[in-house]
C-alpha positions as CSV (number, residue, x, y, z in Angstrom):
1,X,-12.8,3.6,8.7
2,X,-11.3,6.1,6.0
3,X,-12.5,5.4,2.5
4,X,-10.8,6.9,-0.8
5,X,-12.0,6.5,-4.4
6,X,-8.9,7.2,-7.0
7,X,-9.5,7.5,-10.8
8,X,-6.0,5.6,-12.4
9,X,-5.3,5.5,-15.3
10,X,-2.1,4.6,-16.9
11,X,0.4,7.4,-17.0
12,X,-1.0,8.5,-13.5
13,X,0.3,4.8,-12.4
14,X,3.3,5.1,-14.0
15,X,3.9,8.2,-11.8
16,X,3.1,7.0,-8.8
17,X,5.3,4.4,-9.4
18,X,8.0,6.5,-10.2
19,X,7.9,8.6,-7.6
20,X,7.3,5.7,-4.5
21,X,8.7,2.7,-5.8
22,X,12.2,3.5,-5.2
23,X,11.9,3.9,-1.5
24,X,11.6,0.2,-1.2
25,X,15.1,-0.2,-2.4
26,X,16.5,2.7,-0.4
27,X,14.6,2.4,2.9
28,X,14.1,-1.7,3.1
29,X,16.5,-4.0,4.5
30,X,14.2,-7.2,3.9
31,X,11.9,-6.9,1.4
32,X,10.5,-10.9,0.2
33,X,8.1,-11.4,-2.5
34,X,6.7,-14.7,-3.3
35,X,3.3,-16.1,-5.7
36,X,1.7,-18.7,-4.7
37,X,-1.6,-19.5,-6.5
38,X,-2.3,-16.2,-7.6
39,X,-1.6,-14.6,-4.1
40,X,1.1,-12.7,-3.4
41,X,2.8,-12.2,0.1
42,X,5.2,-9.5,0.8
43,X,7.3,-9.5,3.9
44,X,8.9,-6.3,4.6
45,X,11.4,-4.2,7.4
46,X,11.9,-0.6,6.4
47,X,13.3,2.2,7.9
48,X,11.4,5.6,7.8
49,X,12.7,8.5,9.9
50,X,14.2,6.4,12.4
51,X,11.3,4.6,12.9
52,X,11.4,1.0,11.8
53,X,8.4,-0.9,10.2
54,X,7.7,-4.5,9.8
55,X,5.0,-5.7,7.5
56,X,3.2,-8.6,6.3
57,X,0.8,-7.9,3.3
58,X,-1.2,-10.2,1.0
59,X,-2.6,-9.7,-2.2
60,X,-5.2,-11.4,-4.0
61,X,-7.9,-10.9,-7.1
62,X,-7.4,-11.2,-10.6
63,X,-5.6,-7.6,-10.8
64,X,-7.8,-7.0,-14.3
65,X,-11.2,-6.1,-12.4
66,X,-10.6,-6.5,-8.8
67,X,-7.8,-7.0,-5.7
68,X,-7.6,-7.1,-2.1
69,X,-4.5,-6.1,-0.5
70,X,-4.3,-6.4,3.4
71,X,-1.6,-5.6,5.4
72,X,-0.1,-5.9,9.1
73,X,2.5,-3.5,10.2
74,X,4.2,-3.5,13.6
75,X,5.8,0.0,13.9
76,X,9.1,0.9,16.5
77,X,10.6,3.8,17.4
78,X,10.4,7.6,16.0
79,X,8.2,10.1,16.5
80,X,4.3,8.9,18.1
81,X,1.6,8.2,15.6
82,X,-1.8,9.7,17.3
83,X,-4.1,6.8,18.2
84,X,-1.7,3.8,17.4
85,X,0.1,2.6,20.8
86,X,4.3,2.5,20.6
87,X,4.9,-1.2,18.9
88,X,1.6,-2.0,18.8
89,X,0.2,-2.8,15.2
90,X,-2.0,-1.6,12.8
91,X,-4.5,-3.2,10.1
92,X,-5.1,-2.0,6.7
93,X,-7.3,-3.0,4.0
94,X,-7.7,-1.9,0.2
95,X,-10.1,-3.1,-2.1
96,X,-9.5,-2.1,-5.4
97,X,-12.1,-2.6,-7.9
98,X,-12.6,-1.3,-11.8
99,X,-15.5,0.3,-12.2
100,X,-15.5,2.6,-15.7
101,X,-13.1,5.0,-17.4
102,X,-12.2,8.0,-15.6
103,X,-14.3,10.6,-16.4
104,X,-12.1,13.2,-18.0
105,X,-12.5,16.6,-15.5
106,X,-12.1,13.9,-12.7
107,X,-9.1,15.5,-10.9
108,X,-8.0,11.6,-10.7
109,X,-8.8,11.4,-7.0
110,X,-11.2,12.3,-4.7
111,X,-12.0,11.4,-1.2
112,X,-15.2,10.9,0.9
């Protein structure tokens, strides 16, 4: 399991945002967004480097202190991923929690 810790702030989601969520539009063919009791479910087929990818994500939490995104993806075609069998799927998990302003030298993101 890979674990990442990311100091956000505002203007650094704003960027992120600016530069990624584009691709959706370009590189999706299906991309369905529904609420349903405060969860939200994402269905998605995108096209990345002639590989195609089909998700399922759901996202939950109150989005002011925590949320929980998890995500299946069932990937075909393109170039081999190294430990993830053609077609098979993957798993993904983020828990996003707040936990206290960024400190202010924090380079924004760090990994352990």
């Amino acid at each position: 399991m890979q674990t990442m810790k990311q100091c956000t702030d505002v203007s650094s989601d704003k960027l992120m945002t600016y530069n990624f969520g584009g691709s959706a539009e370009r590189d999706c063919s299906k991309r369905d967004i529904s609420t349903s009791g405060g969860v939200i479910t994402i269905d998605s087929v995108c096209n990345f480097n002639g590989a195609t990818s089909t998700s399922h994500a759901v996202v939950s939490g109150d989005f002011n202190s925590a949320y929980t995104v998890e995500v299946t993806s069932k990937r075909e075609g393109g170039r081999p991923i190294p430990g993830v069998a053609p077609g098979g799927e993957t798993h993904m998990m983020i828990a996003a929690k707040y936990v206290a302003p960024a400190p202010p030298a924090s380079g924004r993101a760090t990994s352990s």
